[in-house]
N, C-alpha and C positions, 0 to 999 in steps of 0.2 A: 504493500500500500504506500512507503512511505517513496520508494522509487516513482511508483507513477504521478506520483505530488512532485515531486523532482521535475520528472518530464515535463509534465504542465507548465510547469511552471518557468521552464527553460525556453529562452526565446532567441532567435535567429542573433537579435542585438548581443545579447548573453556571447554568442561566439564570438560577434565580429566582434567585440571587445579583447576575447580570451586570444582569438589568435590576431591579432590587432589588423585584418585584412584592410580596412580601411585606411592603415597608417601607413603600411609598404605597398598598399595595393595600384597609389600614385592614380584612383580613377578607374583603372584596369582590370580590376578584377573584387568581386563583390559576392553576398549572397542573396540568393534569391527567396523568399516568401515560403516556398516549400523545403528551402533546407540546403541548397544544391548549390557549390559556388560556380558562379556564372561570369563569364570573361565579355567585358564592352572593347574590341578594340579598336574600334572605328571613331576619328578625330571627332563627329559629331554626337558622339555618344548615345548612339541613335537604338543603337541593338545589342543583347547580349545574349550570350550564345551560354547553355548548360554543360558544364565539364561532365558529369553523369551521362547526357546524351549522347556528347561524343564519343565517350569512351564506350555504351553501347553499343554504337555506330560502328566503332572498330574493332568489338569483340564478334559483330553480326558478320562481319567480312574478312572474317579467321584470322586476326589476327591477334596476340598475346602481349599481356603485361611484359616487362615495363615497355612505356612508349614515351616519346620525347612529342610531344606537343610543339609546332612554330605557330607564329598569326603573325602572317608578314603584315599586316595593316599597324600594328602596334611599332612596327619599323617606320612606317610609314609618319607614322604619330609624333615621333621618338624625334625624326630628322626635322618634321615641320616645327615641332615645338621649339629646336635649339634654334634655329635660324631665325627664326617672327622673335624671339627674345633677345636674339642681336638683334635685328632690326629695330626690336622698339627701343634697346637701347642706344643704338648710334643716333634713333630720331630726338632724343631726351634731351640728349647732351649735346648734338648737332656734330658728333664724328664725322669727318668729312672722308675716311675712308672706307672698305667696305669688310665683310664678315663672308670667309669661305670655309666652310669645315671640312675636313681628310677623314675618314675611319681607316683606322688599324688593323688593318685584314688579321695577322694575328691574333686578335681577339675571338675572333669567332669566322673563319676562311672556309664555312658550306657554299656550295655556290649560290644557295639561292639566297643568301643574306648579302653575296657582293652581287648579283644579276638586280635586287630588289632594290639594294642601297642608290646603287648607280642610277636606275631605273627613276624610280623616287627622287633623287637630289639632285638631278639634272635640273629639276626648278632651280635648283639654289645654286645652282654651281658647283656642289658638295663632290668631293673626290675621295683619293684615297693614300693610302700611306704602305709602302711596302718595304721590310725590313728582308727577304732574301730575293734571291732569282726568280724562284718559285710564284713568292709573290707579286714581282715585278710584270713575269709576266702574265698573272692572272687578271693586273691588275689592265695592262694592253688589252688585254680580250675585251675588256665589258667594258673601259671607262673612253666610251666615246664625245664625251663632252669637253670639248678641247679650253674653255672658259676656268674649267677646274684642276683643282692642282692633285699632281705628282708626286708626295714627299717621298725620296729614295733615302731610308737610316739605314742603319746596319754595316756591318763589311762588305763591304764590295773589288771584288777581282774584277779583273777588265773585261771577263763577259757580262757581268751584269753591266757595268760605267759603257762600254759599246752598246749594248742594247736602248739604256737609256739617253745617250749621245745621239740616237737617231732616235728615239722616239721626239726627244726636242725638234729634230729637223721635221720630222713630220707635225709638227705644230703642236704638242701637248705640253705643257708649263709643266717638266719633268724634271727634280731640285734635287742635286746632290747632294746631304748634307754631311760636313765631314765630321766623324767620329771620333777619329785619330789621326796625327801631324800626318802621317805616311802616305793617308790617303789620295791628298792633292796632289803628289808629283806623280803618281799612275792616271789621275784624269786629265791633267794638263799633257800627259804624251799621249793617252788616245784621244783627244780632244785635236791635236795638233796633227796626230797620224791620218784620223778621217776628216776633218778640215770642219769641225762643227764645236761653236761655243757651248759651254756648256750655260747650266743655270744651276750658281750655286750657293750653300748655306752653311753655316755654322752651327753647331753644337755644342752651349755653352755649357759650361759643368758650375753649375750653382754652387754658391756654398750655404744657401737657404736650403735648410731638412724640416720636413715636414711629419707628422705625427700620421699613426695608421699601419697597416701591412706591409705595404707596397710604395716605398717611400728612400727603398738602395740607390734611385735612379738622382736622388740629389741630395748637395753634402761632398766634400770636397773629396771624399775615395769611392765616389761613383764611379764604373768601371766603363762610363762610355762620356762623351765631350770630350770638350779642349778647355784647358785652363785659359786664364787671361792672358800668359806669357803666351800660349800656343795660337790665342788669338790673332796674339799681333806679330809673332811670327811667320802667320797665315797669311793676313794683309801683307807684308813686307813682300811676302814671294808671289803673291799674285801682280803689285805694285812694279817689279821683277818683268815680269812675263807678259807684262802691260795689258792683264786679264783683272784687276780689279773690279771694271763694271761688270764682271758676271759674279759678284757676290752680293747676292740681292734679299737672302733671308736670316733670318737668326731665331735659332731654336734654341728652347731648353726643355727640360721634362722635369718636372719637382716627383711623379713618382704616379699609382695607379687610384683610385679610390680615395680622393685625401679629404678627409672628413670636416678640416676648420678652418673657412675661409681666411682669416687673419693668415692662412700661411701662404694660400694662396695669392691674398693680396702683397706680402712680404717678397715672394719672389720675383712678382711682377717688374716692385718697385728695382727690385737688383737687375734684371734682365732689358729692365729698360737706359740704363745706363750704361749699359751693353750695346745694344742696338743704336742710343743715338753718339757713342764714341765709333762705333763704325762706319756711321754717318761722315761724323768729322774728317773720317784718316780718307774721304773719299769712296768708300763705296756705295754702288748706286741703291741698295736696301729696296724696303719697300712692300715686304713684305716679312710678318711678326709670327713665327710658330710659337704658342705656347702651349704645346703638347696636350699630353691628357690631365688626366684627376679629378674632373668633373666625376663625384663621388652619387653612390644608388646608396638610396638608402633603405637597405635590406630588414632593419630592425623597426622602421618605423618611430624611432624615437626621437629624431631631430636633433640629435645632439653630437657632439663633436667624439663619440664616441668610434672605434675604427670601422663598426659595421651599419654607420651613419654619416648623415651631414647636418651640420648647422644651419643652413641655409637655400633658400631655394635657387632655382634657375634664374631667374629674374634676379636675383642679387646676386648669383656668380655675374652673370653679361655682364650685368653696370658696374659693375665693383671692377672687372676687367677696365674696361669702358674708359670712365673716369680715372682709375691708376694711370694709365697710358697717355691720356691725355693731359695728366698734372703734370706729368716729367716732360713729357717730350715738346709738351708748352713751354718750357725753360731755357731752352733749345732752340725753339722756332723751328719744329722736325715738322715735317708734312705726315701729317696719320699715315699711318701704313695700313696695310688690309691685313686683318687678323685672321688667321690659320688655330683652331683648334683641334689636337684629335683625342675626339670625344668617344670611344669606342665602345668603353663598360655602361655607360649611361644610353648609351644608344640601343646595345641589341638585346642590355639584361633582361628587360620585360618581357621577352619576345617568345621566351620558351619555357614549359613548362613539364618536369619529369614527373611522368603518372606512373605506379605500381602499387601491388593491392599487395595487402599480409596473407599467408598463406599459414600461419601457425604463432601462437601465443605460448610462453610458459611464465608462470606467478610464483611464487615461494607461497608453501602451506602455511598458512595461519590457522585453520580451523580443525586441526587434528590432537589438540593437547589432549592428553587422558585426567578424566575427573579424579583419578585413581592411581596413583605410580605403582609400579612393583614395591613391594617388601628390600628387594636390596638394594634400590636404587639408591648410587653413592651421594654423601650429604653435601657436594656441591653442586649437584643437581636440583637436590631438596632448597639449597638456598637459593636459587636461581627460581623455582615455584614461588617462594616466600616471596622475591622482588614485585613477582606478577598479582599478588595476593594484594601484597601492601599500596601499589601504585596508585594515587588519587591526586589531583588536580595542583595538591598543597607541595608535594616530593619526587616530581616530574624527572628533575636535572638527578636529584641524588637516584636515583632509581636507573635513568640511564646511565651513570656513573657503574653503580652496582651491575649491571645488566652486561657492561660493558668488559668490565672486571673478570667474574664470573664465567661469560663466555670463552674470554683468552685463558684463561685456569681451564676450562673444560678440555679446550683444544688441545694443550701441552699434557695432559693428562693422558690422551686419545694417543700422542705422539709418544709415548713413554711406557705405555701399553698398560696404564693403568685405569682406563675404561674401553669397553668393548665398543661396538660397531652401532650397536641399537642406542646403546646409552648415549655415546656422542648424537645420536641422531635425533633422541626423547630432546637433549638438550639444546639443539640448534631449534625444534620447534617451540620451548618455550620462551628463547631468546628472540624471534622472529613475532612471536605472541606478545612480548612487553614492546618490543616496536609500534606493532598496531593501537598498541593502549596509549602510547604515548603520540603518537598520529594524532589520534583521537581527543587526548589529552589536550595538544598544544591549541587546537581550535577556540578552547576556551579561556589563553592566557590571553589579556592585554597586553602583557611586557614577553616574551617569546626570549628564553636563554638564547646567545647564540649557539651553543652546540645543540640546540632543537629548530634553531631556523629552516633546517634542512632538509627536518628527518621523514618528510614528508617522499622523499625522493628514494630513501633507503630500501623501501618495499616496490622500486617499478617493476612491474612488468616488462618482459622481454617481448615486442612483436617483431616476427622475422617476415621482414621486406622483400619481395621478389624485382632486385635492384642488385648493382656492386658501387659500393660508394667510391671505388678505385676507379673505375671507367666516368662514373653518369657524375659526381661530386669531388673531385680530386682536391680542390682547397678544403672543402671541408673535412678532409682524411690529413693535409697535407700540413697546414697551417691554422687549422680551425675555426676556419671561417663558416661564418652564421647564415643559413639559407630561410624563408620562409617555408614553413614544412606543417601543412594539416590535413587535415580529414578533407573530400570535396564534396562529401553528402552526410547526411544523417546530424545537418545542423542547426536542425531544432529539437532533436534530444541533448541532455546531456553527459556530456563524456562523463566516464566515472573512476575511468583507470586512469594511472598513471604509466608512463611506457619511457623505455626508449630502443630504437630503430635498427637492427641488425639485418645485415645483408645476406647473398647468399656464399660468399665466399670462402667463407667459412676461415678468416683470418681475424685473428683477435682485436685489429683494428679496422675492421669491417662494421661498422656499428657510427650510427649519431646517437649522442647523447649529450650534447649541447644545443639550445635553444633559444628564439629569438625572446625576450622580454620587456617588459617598460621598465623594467630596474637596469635591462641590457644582456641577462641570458639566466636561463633556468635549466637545471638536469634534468628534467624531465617534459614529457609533450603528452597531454590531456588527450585523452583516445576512448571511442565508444568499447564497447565490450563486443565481442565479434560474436555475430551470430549464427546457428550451424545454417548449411546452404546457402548462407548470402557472403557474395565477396565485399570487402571492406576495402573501397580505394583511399590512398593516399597521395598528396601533390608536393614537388617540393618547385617554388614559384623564384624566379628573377633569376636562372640558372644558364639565360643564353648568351653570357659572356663568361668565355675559358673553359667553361667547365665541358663544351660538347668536343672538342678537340685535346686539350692542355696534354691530357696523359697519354696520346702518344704523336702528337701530331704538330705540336707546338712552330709556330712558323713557316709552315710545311716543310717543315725538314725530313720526317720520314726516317725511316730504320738507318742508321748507318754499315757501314762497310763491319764485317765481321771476321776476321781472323783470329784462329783454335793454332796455339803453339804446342811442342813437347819438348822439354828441359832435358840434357843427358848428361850423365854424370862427370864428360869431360868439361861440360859447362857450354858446349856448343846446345843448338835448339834447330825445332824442324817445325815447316810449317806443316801442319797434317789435317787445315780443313780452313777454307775462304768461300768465303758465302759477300755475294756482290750486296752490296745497299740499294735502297730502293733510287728509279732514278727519277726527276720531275715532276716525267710524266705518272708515275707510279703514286706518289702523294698527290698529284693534285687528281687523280681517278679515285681515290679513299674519299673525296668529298667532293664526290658527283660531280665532278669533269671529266667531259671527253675531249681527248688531247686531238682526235681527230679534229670534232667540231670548232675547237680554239682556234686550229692551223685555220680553219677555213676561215673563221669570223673573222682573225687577224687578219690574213690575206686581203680580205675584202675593204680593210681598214687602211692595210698597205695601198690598194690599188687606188682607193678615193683619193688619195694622198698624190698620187702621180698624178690622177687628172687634176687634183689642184695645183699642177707644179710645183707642190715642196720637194718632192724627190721624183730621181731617175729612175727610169723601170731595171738600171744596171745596180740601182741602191736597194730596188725594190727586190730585187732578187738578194744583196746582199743581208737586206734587214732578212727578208724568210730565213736563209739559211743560219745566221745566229740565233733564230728566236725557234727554229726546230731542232737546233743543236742543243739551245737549253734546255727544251724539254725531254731530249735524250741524256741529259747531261745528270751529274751529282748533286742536289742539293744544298749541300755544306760547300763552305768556303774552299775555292780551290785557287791554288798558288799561279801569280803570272807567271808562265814560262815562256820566253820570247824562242 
């Protein structure tokens, strides 16, 4: 009776509080009136679609849990939103120059999030960012919109710097940025050998460090930029080679997810001091990358906490905005057109991993005997007594005793002076003053802290048909906080406490960290599973890193594999080489066909000759490096002239 008082009385509101859907949900995602979380992800917030139905949908057309969920329209959302936010902030303050954003293929490199991105931000001019070959030339295939930018990071060997030396000639605003001093004298001789200026940039290394996860990328032993000194021994040698008008951008990157504006607006202020002394030594600039960090806020808390932000989009734009314009007012620097790449903010919403529980296990509480045996040993007996005596008033001393008593039993069990049952009588009475104390603490106003917790000691295990190794890898990796609930059954209320094992059967296969408004709880609120009905679970904001990161990371792909054998004269044999995957081989794991690429590109090439940027003798020789990369190694390969 008092469960179904429960249920009644438990309302849809009751969830979207408990799982805070409304605080990370960003609009996106919500419940519906029967119980059912429902995804709106269309910019007019016109329709919303039943995650229960779909997933019918796709149990009705054979196919099985877990499923990864996209709604490219949430892309679609994602990209309009950043852009009208620059816009209204360049109109506020009257920037005179303009707002183009790059995404970081890295972040998430399915094809149909770079065919959609492109597809989509073609309004805005929106481009891309490509940190290998791989992605360079992925990025050739789809990004036809020559208005939009190019940013080439990463190491670069002279196939990729050739590749992109002609993609400038065929018209696309394609930006080397250098990494490392080394860089520039390999593009200034292929730049010189095929007779095409390049278009290039700088990668400052901050010594602004920002708070968060993902925050190695700035701070003065960041392991990619150039220092100040390398700066200006960058200018010197382009000054040199009488190529300084082709350095026309300046990047920096404070790091991935940076949760507290003030740090963002602190880098700013240093990056821009940068950019207008490059101004001064002469080069023609003009355009301002300030990378990613635009932070999702996964916990819904709004707080500068690392699986949060403090602030919204509208105050990241303007707070960019206006920093930019306070310095480079000082200067008399003409605005530059800001470059952000906004990657994690952009695709996290987009994807959502479904998988139902297939099995539950609890620890017994309801087996204590009214009765012990006659020889049950007297530390046993005391460990009854705790459970006898525990009331409202001797809560902490009782878990104290409980806790005592238990370890006594244990070493007892280890030294063979109790048996097999008796250890096992007394793990159930110890598991029984638990529940009393559960029960207990409900009724303290002031809560000890060694009982703030103890609510979490009794969860339930539900084992998830998922691998947190493939589908969640930061959150196995670095323990990073996902939204993770029920998508039906929420207008009952949960009654168990859980948390989340996979099927890997590896002992850190398991979530048991959780989003909260305090900022994370060990355990996650679950109905009680019922026989013949599957119980779905969702885990929300998961399309950035996490569908590629473990094993696909920048499409680099399996590397080159050699098996040696040691001999005792200290000589070695190779006795097994297994080739790496090549190009084309990673970019086919995320639904490319290298065929269809050759052709698109070609057809990209050929428009290009009838605009006269290039010869059909260039045109043959752009095909032949841009199919050699894709036959080619993924990792960095050494120039060999």
């Amino acid at each position: 009776m008092n469960l179904k008082h429960n249920m009644e009385r438990w309302t849809i509101e009751d969830s979207a509080d408990l799982y805070q859907i409304r605080e990370w949900g960003a609009g996106y995602f919500g419940i519906s009136e029967k119980g059912d979380v429902v995804v709106t992800p269309l910019r007019d917030k016109s329709v919303s679609v039943s995650l229960p139905e779909i997933i019918s949908g796709i149990v009705a057309r054979g196919y099985d849990m877990p499923m990864l969920l996209r709604f490219e329209d949430i892309l679609d959302s994602q990209i309009t939103q950043l852009h009208e936010s620059f816009r209204s902030a360049i109109a506020r303050f009257d920037y005179k120059g303009q707002y183009k954003g790059v995404y970081p293929i890295k972040v998430n490199q399915q094809k149909q999030v770079i065919e959609t991105i492109t597809r989509i931000g073609k309004f805005y001019h929106h481009g891309l960012e490509a940190g290998s070959k791989a992605e360079l030339i992925a990025a050739l295939t789809f990004l036809e919109d020559k208005e939009a930018c190019l940013v080439c990071n990463g190491y670069k060997d002279r196939e990729f710097i050739d590749l992109g030396l002609f993609a400038c000639k065929m018209g696309f605003k394609c930006f080397f940025v250098l990494e490392m001093p080394g860089e520039l004298d390999l593009i200034l001789e292929r730049s010189k050998a095929l007779g095409i200026k390049p278009l290039l940039g700088v990668r400052f290394k901050l010594s602004t460090q920002a708070g968060g996860h993902w925050t190695e990328s700035g701070g003065d032993r960041s392991i990619f930029g150039l220092t100040i000194s390398q700066v200006i021994e960058t200018i010197e040698k382009l000054k040199e080679a009488g190529m300084l008008d082709c350095l026309q951008l300046l990047h920096y990157h404070l790091g991935s997810q940076i949760p507290n504006i003030r740090d963002i607006r602190a880098s700013i202020q240093e990056a821009c001091r940068v950019y207008a002394g490059l101004v001064l030594e002469g080069a023609a600039m003009g355009y301002f990358d300030l990378g990613g960090g635009l932070a999702v806020d996964y916990d819904g808390s709004h707080t500068n906490y690392m699986n949060s932000r403090n602030y919204t989009l509208d105050e990241y734009c303007a707070d960019m905005i206006e920093a930019i314009m306070e310095i480079l007012s000082e200067y008399n620097i003409a605005h530059p057109t800001i470059i952000t790449e906004s990657g994690r903010a952009t695709v996290a919403y987009y994807s959502v991993l479904l998988f139902n529980i297939f099995d539950t296990s609890s620890i017994d509480t309801d087996s204590v005997p009214e009765e012990l045996p006659e020889n049950t040993p007297e530390i046993i007996l005391n460990m009854l007594e705790v459970l006898k005596s525990l009331n409202v008033r001797n809560l902490q001393e009782c878990y104290n005793d409980a806790l005592y008593y238990r370890d006594e039993i244990r070493q007892m069990f280890k030294i063979g002076d109790l048996t097999m049952r008796q250890r096992a009588l007394g793990d159930k009475i110890f598991w029984k003053i638990i529940q009393a104390l559960i029960e207990g603490v409900k009724d303290l106003k002031f809560v000890p802290k060694d009982l703030m917790d103890i609510e979490t000691a009794l969860c339930d295990t539900y084992y998830a048909n998922f691998s947190v190794f493939q589908s969640l890898p930061d959150s196995w990796a670095i323990g990073h906080l996902f939204p993770v609930m029920p998508v039906h059954r929420l207008a009952e209320k949960p009654e168990r406490n859980a948390i989340l094992a996979d099927i890997t059967c590896d002992c850190d296969g398991k979530i048991d960290r959780f989003i909260d408004k305090q900022g994370m709880r060990r355990a996650l609120k679950l109905h009680t599973i019922r026989e013949d009905e599957e119980y779905y679970l969702g885990v929300f904001l998961v399309g950035a890193y996490q569908e590629t990161l473990g094993d696909l990371h920048n499409l680099l792909g399996d590397t080159n594999v050699v098996s040696i054998r040691v001999h005792e004269d200290g000589n070695y044999s190779f006795v097994r080489e297994i080739e790496g995957d090549s190009v084309a081989d990673v970019l086919s794991y995320v639904e490319y066909d290298p065929k269809d690429m050759t052709k698109q590109f070609r057809a990209t090439a050929e428009q290009a000759v009838r605009e006269n940027l290039i010869t059909p003798r260039e045109r043959r020789e752009i095909m032949n490096m841009y199919e050699e990369g894709l036959r080619g190694y993924p990792y960095f390969e050494p120039y060999r002239s």
